[in-house]
C-alpha positions as CSV (number, residue, x, y, z in Angstrom):
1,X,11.9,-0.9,-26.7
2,X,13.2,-1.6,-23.1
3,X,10.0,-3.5,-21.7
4,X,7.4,-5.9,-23.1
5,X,5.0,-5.1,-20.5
6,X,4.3,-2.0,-18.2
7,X,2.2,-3.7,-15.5
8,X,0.3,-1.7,-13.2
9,X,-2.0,-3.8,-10.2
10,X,-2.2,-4.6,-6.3
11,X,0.7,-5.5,-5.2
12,X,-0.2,-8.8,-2.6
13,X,1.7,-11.4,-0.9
14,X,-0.5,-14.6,-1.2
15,X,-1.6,-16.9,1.4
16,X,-2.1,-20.1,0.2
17,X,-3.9,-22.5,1.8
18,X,-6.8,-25.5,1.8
19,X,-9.8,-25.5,3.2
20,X,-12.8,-27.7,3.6
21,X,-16.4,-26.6,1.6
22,X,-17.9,-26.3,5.2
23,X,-15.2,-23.6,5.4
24,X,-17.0,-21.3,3.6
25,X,-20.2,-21.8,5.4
26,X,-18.8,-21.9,8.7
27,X,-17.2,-18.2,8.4
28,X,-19.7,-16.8,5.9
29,X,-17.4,-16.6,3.0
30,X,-18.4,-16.1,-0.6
31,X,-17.1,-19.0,-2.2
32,X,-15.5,-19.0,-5.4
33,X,-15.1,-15.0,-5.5
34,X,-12.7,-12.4,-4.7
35,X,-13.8,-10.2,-1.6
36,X,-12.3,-7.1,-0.3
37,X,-11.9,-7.2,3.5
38,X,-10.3,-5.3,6.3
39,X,-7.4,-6.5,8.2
40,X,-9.5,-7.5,11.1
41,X,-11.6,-9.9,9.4
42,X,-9.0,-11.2,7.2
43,X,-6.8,-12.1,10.7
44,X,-10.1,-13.7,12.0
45,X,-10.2,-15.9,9.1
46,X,-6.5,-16.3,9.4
47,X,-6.9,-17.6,13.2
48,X,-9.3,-20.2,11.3
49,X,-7.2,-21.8,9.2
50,X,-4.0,-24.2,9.8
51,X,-1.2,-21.8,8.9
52,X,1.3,-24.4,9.2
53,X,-0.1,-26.3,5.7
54,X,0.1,-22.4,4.3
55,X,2.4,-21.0,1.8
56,X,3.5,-17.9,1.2
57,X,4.3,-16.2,-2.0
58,X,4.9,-12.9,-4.0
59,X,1.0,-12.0,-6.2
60,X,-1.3,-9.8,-6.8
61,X,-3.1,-10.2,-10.5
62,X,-0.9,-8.2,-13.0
63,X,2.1,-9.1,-10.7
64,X,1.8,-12.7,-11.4
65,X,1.5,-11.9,-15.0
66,X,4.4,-10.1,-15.4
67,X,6.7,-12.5,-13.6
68,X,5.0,-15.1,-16.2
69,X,6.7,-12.8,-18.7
70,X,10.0,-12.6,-17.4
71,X,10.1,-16.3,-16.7
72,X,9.6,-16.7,-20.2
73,X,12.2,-14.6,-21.0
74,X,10.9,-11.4,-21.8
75,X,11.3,-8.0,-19.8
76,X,8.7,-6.7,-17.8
77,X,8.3,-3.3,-15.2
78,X,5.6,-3.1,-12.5
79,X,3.9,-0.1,-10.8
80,X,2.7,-1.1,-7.6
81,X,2.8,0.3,-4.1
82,X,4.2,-2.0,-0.6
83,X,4.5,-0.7,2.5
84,X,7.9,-0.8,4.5
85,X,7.4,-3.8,5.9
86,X,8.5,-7.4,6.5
87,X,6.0,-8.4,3.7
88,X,6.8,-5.6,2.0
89,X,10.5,-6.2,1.5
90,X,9.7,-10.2,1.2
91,X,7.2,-8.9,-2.2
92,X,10.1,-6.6,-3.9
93,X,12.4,-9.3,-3.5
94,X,10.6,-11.8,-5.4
95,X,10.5,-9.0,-8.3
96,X,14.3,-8.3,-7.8
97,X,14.8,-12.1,-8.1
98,X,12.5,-12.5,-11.1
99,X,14.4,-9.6,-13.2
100,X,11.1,-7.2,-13.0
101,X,11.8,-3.5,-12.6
102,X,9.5,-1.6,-10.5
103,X,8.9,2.0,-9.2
104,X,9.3,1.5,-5.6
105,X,12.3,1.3,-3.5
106,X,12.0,-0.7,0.4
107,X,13.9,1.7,2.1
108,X,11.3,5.0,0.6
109,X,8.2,2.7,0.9
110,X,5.3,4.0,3.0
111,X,5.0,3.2,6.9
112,X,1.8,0.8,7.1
113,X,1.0,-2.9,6.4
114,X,1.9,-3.8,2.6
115,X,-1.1,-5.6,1.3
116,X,-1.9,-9.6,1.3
117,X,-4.6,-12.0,0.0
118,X,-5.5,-15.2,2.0
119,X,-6.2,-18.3,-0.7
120,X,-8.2,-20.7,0.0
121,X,-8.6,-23.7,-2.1
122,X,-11.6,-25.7,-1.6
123,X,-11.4,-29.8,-2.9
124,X,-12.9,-28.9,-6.0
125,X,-10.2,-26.8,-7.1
126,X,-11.7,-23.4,-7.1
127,X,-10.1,-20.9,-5.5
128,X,-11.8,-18.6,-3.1
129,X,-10.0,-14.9,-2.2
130,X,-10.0,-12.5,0.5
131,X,-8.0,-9.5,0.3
132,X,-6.7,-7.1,2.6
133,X,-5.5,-4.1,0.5
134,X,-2.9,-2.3,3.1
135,X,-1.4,0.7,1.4
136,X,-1.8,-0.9,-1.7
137,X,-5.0,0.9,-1.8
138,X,-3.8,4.1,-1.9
139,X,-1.7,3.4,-5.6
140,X,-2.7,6.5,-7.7
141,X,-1.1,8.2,-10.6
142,X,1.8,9.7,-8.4
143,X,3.4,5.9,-8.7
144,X,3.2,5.5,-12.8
145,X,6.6,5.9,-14.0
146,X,5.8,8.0,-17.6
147,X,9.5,6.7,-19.1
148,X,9.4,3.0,-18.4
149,X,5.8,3.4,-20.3
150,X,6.9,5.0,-23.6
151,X,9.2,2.3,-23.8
152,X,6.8,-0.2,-23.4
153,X,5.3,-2.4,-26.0
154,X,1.9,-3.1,-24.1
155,X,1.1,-1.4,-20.7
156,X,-1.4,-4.0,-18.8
157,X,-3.9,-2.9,-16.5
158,X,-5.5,-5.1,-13.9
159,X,-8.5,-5.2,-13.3
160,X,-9.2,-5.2,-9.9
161,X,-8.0,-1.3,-9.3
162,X,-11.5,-0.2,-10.1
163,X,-12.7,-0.5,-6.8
164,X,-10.0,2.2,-5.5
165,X,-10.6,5.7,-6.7
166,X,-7.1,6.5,-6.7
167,X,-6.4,3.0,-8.4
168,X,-8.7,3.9,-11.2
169,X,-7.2,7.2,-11.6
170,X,-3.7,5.5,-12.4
171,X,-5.3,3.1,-14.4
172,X,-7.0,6.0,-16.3
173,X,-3.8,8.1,-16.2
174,X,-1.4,5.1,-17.8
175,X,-3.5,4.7,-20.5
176,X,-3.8,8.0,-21.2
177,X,0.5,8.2,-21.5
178,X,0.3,4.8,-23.1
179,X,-2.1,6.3,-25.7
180,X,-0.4,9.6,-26.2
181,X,2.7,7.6,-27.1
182,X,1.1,5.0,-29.3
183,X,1.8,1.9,-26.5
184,X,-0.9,-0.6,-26.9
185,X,-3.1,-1.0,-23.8
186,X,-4.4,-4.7,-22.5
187,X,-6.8,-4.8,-19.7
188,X,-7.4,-8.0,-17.8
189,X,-11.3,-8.2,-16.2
190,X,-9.6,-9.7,-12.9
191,X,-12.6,-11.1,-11.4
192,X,-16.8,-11.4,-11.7
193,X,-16.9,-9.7,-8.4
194,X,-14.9,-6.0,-10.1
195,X,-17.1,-6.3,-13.6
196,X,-20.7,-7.0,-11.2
197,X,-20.1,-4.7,-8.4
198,X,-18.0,-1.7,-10.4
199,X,-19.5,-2.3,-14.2
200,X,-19.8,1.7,-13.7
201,X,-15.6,2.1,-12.9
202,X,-15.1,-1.0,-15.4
203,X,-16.6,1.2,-18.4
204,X,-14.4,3.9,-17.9
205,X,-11.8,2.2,-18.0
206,X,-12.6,0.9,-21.2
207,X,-13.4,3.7,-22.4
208,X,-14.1,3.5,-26.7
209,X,-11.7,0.4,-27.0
210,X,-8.8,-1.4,-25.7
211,X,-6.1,-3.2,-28.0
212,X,-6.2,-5.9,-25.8
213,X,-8.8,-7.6,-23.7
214,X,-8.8,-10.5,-21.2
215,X,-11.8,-12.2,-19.4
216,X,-13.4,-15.4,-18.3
217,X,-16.7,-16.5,-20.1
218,X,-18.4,-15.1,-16.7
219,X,-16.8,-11.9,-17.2
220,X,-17.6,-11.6,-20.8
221,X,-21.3,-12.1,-20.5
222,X,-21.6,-10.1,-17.1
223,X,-19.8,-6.8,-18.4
224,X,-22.0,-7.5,-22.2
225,X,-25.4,-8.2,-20.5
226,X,-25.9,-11.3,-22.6
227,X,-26.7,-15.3,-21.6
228,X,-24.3,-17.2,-24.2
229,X,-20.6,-16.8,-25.2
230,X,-21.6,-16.6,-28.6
231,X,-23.5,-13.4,-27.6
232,X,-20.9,-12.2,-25.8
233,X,-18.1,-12.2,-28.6
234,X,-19.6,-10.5,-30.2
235,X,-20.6,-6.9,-27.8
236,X,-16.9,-7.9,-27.2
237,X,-15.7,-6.5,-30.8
238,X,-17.6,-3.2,-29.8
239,X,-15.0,-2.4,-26.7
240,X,-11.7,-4.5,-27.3
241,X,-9.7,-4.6,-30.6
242,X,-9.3,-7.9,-30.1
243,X,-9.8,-10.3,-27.0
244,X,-9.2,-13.8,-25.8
245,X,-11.6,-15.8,-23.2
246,X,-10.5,-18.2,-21.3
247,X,-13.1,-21.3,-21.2
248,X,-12.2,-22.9,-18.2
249,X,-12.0,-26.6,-18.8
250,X,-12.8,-25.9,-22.6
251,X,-10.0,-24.1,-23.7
252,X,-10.1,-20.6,-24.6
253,X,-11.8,-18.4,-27.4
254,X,-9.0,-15.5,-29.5
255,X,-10.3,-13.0,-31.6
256,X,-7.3,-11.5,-33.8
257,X,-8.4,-8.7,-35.0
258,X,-10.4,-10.0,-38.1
259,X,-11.3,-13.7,-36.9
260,X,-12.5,-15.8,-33.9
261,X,-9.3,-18.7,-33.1
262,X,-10.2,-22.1,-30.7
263,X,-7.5,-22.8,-28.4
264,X,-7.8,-26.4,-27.4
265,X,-7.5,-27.4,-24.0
266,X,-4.5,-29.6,-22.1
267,X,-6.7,-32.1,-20.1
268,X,-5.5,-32.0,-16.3
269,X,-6.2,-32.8,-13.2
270,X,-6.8,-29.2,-11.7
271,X,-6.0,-29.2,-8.2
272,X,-6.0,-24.9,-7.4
273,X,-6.9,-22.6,-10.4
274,X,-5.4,-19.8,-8.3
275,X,-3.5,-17.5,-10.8
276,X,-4.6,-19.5,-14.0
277,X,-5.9,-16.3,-15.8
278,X,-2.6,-14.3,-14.5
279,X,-0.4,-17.1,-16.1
280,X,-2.9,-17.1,-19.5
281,X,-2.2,-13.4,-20.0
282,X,1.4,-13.3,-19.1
283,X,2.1,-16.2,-21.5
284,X,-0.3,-14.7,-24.0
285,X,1.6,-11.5,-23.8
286,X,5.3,-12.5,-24.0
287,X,4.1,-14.8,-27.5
288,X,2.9,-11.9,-29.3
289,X,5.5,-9.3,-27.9
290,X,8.6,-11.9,-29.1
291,X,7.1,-12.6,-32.8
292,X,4.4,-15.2,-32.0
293,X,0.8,-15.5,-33.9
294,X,-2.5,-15.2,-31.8
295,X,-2.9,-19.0,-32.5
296,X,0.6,-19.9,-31.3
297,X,0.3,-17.7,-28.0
298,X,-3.1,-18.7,-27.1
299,X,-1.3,-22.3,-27.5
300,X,1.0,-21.4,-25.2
301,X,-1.2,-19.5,-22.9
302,X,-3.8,-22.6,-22.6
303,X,-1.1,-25.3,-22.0
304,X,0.7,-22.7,-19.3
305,X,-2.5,-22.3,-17.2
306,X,-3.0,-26.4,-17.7
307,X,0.3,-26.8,-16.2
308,X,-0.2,-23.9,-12.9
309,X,-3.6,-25.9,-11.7
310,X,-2.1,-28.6,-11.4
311,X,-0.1,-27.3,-8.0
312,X,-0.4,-24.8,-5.8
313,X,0.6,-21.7,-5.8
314,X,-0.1,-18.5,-8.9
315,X,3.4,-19.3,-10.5
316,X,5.5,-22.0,-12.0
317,X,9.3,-22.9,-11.7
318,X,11.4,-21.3,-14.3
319,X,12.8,-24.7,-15.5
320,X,9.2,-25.2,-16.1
321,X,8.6,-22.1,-18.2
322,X,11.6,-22.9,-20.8
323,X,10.1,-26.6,-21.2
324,X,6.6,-25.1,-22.1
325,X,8.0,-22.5,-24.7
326,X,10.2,-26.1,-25.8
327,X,6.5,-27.5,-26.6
328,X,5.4,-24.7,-28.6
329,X,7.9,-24.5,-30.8
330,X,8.0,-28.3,-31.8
């Protein structure tokens, strides 16, 4: 098996920066959700902010997980789609320079603007998300690479490609190789906003059942119809093999298969949850691709996204990433 994880999502540079709560207000932003824009209103927002306290780095959902993964020290591939571009060359870098392997090349990438996500990060620590898709929104099943997925342990699909026809057709079209070659398939919910506005796309998706499903306790009781997490595991059983929820501040909820596991949480002080979930999964997912239980990766996966909200920025230092896998195993 050559890859861990086939990885298929938006590929983003981030914009990371802080904002006041009048912010949102001010510039009629929804707060605390991810909202698709165009690139006109994501530049006047731009204008609004102080780009000089901004940072810039590689993103996108599933492509944050998967450079989780190789950080860790597994081996990861992702399908994405940049334009040729400065950004464009700036987000295949950071791949090249995190070992993952990918199906695009600069120099044949698309004319256009390669795709970008402002973050802004409010004094509460929640992060808020406007995205401007570029060609990014035109990934469809032409840019799945059939090899590097039948020698994949998991394919992951993020969630957020619903809301592009073409992105759900890949999504739809690497699971259907992934199943036809018996590779297990993880979805990740990505965001309220995808399981609210395109529960329709979400479903299809899903289809009977997915090995692997991760969500938020929002998530989980928005795509199940139901009030209470309790509720909520258990529609959960109907559509995922077996799941894991994050809880926020509480931890996070694993069902293995044939019983429900409490992760524990690291108490922090959270000061941007921005890529929290994308770390969860990617630590989740190199654990129990490199001989790990459900309990011992959700350990991992909960102190992981402890340690990523504590700074800004989706991703952590690879120095970092060796010291957490240290702590699991004593």
């Amino acid at each position: 098996m050559k890859y861990d994880v086939y990885g298929i999502g938006n590929a983003l540079v981030d914009i990371v920066t802080e904002v006041e709560h009048d912010f949102f207000t001010t510039h009629e932003v929804e707060k605390g959700l991810m909202t698709l824009v165009d690139e006109k209103r994501q530049i006047h927002l731009m204008k609004a902010i102080d780009m000089n306290r901004s940072k810039m780095s590689g993103g996108g959902s599933a492509g944050n997980t998967v450079v989780a993964i190789n950080q860790f020290g597994g081996n990861s591939f992702y399908s994405c789609l940049v334009a040729k571009d400065a950004l464009g060359k700036f987000f295949l870098e950071d791949l090249k320079r995190n070992a993952v392997d990918t199906n695009m090349k600069h120099e044949l990438c698309p004319e256009g603007h390669t795709g970008r996500c402002l973050v802004m990060t409010s004094p509460d620590a929640e992060r808020t998300m406007n995205s401007f898709l570029g060609v990014s929104s035109f990934l469809s099943p032409e840019h799945i690479d059939e090899e590097a997925i039948k020698n994949s342990a998991y394919i992951y699909l993020e969630g957020y490609l619903v809301a592009s026809p073409k992105g759900l057709e890949a999504m739809k079209e690497a699971r259907k190789i992934a199943e036809k070659n018996k590779v297990s398939v993880a979805l990740t919910f990505s965001d309220p906003s995808m399981v609210k506005y395109f529960s329709k796309q979400m479903e299809e998706i899903v289809g009977a059942s997915v090995d692997l499903l991760f969500c938020n306790e929002e998530e989980a009781m928005i795509f199940t119809g139901t009030d209470t997490i309790t509720e909520a595991r258990e529609k959960l059983k109907q559509v995922a093999k077996r799941f894991a929820i994050t809880l926020g501040a509480n931890g996070a909820l694993i069902f293995d298969g044939d019983t429900f596991i409490q992760i524990e949480p690291y108490k922090v002080r959270a000061i941007d949850t921005n890529g929290a979930g994308d770390m969860f999964s990617g630590a989740f997912l190199y654990a129990i691709t490199h001989g790990h239980s459900y309990a011992e990766a959700g350990k991992l996966a909960s102190l992981a996204s402890s340690r990523v909200v504590t700074q800004f920025g989706p991703r952590l230092e690879p120095q970092q990433m060796k010291a957490l896998l240290g702590d699991l195993i004593n």
